[in-house]
Residue frames as a rotation matrix with the C-alpha (Angstrom) as fourth column:
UNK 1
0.563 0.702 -0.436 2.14
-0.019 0.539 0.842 2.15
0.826 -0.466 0.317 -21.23
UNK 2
-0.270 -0.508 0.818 3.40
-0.954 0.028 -0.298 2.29
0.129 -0.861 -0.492 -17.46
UNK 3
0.255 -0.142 -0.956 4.58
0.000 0.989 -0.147 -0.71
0.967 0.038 0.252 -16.40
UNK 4
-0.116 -0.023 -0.993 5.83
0.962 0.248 -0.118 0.13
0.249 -0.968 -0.007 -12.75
UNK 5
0.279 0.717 0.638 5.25
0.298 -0.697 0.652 2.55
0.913 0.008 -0.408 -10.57
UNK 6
-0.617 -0.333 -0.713 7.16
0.738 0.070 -0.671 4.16
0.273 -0.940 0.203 -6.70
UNK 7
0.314 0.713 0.627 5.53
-0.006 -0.659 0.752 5.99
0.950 -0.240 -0.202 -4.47
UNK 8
-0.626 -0.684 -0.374 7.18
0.327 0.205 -0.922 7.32
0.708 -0.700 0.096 -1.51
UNK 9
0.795 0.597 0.108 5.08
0.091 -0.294 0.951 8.01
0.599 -0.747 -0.288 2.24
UNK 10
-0.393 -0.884 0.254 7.08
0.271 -0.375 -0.886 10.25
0.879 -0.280 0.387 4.46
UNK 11
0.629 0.706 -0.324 5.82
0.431 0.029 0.902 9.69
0.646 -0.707 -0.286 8.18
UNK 12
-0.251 -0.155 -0.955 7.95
0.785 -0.610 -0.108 12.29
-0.566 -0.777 0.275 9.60
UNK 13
-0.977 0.023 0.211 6.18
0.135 -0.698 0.703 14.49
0.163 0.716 0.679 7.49
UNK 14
-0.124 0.992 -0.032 2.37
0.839 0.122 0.530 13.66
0.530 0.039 -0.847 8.42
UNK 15
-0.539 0.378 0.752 0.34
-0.258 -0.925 0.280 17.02
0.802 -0.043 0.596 9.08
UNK 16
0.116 0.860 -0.497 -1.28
0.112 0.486 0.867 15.20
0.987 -0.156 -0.040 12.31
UNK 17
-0.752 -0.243 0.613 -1.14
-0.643 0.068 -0.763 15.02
0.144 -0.968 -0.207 15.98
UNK 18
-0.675 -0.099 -0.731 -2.77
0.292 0.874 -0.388 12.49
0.678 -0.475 -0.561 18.23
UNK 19
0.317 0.884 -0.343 -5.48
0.492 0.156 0.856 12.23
0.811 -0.440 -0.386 20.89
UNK 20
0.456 -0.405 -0.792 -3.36
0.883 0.094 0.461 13.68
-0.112 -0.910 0.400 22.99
UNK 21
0.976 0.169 -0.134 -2.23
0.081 -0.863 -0.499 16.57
-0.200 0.476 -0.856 20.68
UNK 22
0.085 -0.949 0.304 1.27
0.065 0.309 0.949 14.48
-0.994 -0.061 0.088 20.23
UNK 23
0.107 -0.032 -0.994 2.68
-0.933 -0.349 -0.089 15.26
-0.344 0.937 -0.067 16.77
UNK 24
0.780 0.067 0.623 2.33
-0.025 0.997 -0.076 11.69
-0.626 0.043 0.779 14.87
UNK 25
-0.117 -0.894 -0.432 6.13
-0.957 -0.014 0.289 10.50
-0.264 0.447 -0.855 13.14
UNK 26
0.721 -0.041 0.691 6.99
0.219 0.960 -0.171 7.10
-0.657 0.275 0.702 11.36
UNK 27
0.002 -0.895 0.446 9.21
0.456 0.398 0.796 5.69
-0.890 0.201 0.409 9.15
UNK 28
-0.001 -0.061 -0.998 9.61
-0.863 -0.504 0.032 6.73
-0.505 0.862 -0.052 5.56
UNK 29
-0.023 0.126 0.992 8.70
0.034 0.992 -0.126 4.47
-0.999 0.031 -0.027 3.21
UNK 30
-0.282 0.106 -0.954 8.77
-0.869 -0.450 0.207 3.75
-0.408 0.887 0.219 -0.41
UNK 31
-0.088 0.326 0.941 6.70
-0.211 0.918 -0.337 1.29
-0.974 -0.228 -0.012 -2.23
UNK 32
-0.396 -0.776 -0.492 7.60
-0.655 -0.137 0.743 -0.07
-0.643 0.616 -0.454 -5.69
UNK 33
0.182 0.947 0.266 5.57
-0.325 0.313 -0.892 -1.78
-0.928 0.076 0.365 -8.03
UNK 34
-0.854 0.010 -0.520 6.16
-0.501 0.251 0.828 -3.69
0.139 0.968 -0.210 -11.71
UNK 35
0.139 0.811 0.568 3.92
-0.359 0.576 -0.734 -4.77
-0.923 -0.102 0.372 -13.53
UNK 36
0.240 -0.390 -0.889 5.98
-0.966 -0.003 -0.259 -6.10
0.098 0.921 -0.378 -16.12
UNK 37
0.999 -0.006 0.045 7.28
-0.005 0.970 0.242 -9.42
-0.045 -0.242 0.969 -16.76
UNK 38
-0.046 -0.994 0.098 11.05
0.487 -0.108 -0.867 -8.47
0.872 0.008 0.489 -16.93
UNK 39
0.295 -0.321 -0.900 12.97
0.934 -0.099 0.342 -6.99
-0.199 -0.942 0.271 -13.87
UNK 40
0.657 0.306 0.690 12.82
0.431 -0.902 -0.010 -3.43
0.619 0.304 -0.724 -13.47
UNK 41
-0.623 -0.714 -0.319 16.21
0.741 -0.407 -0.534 -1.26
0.252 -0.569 0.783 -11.75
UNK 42
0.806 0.480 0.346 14.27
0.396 -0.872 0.288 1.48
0.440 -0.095 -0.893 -9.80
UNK 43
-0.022 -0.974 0.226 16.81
0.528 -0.204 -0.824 4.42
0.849 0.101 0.519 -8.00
UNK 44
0.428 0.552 -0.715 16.19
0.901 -0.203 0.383 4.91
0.067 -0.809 -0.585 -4.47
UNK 45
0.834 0.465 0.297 15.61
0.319 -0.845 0.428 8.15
0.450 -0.262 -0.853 -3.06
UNK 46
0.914 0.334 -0.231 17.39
0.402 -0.667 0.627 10.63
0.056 -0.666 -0.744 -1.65
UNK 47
0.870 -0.492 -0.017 21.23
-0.482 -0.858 0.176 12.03
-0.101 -0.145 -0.984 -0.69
UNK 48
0.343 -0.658 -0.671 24.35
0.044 0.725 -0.688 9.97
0.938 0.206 0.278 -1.05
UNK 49
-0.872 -0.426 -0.243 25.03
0.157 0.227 -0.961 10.31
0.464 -0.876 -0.130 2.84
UNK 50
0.075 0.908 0.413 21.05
-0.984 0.000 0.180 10.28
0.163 -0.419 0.893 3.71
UNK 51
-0.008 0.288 0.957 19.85
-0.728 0.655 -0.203 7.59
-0.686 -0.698 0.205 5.76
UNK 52
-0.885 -0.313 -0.345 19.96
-0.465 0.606 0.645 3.63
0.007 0.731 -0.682 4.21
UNK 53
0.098 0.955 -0.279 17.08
-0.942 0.179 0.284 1.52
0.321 0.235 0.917 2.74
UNK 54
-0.701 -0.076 0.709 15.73
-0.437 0.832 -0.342 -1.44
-0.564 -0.549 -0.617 4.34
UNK 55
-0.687 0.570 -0.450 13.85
-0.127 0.515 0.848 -3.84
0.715 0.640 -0.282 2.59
UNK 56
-0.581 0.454 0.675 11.15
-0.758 0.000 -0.653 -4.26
-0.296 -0.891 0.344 4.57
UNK 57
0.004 0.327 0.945 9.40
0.216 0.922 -0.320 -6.76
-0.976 0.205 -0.067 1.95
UNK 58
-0.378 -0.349 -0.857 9.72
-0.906 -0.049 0.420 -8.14
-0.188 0.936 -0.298 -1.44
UNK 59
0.318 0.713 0.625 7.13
-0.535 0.679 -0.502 -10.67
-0.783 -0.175 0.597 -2.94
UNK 60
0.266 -0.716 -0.646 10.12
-0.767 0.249 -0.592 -12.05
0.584 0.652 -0.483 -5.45
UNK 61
-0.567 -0.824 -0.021 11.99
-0.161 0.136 -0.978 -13.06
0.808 -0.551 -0.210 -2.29
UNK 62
0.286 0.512 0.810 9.43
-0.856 -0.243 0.456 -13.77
0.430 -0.824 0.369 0.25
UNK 63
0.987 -0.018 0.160 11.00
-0.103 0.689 0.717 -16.09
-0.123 -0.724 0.679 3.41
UNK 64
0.449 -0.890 0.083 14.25
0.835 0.385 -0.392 -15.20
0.317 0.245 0.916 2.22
UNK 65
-0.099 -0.165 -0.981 16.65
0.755 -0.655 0.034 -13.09
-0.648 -0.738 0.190 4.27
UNK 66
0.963 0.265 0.050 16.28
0.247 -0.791 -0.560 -9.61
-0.109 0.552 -0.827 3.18
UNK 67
0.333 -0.885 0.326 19.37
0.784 0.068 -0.617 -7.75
0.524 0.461 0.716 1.66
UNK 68
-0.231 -0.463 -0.855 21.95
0.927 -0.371 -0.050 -5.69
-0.294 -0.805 0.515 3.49
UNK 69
0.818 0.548 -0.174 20.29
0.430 -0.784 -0.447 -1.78
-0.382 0.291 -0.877 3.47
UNK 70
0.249 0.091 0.964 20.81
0.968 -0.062 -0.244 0.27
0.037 0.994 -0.103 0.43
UNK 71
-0.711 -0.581 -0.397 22.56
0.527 -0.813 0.247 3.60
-0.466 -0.034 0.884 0.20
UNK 72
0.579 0.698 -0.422 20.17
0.032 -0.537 -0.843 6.29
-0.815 0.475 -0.333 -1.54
UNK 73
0.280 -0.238 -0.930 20.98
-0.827 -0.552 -0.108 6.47
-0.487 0.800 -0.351 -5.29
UNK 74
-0.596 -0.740 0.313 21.40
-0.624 0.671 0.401 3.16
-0.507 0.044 -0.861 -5.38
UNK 75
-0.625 0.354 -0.696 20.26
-0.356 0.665 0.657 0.08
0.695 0.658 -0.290 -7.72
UNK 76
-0.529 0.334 0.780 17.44
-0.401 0.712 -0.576 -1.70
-0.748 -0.617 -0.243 -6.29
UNK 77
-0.913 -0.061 -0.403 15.91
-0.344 0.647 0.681 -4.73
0.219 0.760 -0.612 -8.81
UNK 78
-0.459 0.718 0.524 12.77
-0.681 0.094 -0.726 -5.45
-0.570 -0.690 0.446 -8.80
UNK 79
-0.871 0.079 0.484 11.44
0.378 0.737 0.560 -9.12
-0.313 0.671 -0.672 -10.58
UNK 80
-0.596 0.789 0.147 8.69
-0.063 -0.229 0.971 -9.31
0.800 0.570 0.186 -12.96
UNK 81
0.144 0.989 0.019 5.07
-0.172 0.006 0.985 -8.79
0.975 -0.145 0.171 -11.50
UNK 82
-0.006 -0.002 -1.000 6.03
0.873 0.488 -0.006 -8.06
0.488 -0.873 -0.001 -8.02
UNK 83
0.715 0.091 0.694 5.79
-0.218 -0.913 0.344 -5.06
0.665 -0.397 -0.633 -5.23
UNK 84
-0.257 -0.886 -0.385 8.76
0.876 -0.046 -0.480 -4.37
0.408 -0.461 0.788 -2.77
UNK 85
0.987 0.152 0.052 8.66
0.045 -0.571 0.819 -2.10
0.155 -0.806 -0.571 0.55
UNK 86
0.042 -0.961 -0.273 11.63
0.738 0.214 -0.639 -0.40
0.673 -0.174 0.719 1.84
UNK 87
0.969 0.166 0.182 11.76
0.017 -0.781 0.624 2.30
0.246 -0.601 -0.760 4.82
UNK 88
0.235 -0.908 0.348 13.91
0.092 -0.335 -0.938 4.49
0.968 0.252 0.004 5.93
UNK 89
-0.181 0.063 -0.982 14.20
0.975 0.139 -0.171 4.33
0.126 -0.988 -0.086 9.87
UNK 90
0.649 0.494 0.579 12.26
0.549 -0.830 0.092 7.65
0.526 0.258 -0.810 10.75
UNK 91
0.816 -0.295 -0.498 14.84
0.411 -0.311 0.857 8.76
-0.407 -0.904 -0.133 13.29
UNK 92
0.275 -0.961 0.005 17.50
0.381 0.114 0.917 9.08
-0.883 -0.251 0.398 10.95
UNK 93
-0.068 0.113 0.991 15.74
0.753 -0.646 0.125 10.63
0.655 0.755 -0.041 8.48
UNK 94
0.779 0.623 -0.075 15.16
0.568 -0.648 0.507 13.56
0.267 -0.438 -0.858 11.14
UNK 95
0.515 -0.851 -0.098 18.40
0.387 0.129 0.913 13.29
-0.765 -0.509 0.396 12.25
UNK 96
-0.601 -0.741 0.300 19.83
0.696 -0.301 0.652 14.17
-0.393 0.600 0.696 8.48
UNK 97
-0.357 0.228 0.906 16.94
0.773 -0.472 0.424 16.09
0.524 0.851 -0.008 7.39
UNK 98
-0.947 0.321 0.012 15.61
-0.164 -0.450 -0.878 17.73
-0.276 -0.833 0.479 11.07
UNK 99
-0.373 0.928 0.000 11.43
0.890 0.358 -0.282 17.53
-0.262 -0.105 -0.959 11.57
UNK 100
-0.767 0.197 0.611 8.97
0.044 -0.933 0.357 19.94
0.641 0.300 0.707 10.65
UNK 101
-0.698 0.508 -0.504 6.64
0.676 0.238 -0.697 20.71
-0.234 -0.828 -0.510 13.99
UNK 102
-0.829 0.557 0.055 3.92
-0.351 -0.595 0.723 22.09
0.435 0.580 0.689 11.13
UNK 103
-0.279 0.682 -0.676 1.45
0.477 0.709 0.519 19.53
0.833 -0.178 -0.524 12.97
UNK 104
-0.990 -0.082 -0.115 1.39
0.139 -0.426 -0.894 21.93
0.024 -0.901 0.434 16.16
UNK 105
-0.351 0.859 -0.373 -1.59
-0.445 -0.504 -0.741 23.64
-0.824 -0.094 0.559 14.64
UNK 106
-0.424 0.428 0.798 -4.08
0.661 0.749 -0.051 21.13
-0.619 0.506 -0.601 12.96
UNK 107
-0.927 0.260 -0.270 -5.33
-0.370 -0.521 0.770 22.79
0.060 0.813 0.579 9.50
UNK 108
-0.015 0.951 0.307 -9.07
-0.247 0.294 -0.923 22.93
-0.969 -0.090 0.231 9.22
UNK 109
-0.739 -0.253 0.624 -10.58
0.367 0.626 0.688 20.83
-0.565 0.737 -0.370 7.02
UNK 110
-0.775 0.553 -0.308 -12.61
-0.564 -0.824 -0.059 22.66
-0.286 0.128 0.950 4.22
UNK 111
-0.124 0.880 0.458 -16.49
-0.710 0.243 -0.661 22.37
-0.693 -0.407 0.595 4.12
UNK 112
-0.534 0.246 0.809 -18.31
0.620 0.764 0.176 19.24
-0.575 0.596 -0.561 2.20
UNK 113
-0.336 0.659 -0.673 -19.97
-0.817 -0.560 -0.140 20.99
-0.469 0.503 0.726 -0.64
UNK 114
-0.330 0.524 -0.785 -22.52
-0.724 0.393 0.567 18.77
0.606 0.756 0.250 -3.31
UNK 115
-0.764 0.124 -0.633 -24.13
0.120 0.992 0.049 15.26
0.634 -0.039 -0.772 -2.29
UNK 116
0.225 0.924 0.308 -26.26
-0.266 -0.245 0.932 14.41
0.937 -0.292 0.191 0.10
């Protein structure tokens, strides 16, 4: 039975551009999930000298200061039955990982087939 669940969204990665035909960037995020009743150790992403995690929220810990950001590979705790946000500032992932300027040229989307 899964009990928790991460799921990372990498917004210097997004295949888009803008009204303007501006490639769209953001942060990097990873969202964390238990659904257990025990605390769950999840291992954050990425390099040991890649950008640091930021809590960004934790519904354990909510109105309390957040903790000081997280090295990648590190421990992060998550309490029973709660979800937890952390991002990586998007600049400094770009900065250690460089951008990809695949968004130049928008991929068509293929056709709707079935329904009505």
């Amino acid at each position: 039975m899964v009990r928790s669940i991460g799921m990372l969204l990498n917004g210097q990665l997004i295949d888009e551009v803008d009204p303007k035909g501006v490639t769209m960037r953001d942060d990097v995020l990873l969202l964390l999930f238990n659904a257990y009743h025990e605390e769950i150790a999840f291992t954050l992403p990425g390099v040991e000298d890649g950008p640091r995690w930021h809590a960004v929220l934790d519904t354990a810990h909510v109105g309390e200061e957040p903790p000081a950001p997280m090295p990648p590979r590190s421990q992060f705790f998550l309490q029973g039955r709660s979800l937890a946000v952390l991002s990586q500032p998007g600049d400094e992932w770009a900065a250690r990982y460089g951008r990809s300027e695949a968004a130049q040229t928008p991929i068509p989307l293929a056709p709707f087939l079935g329904g009505v």
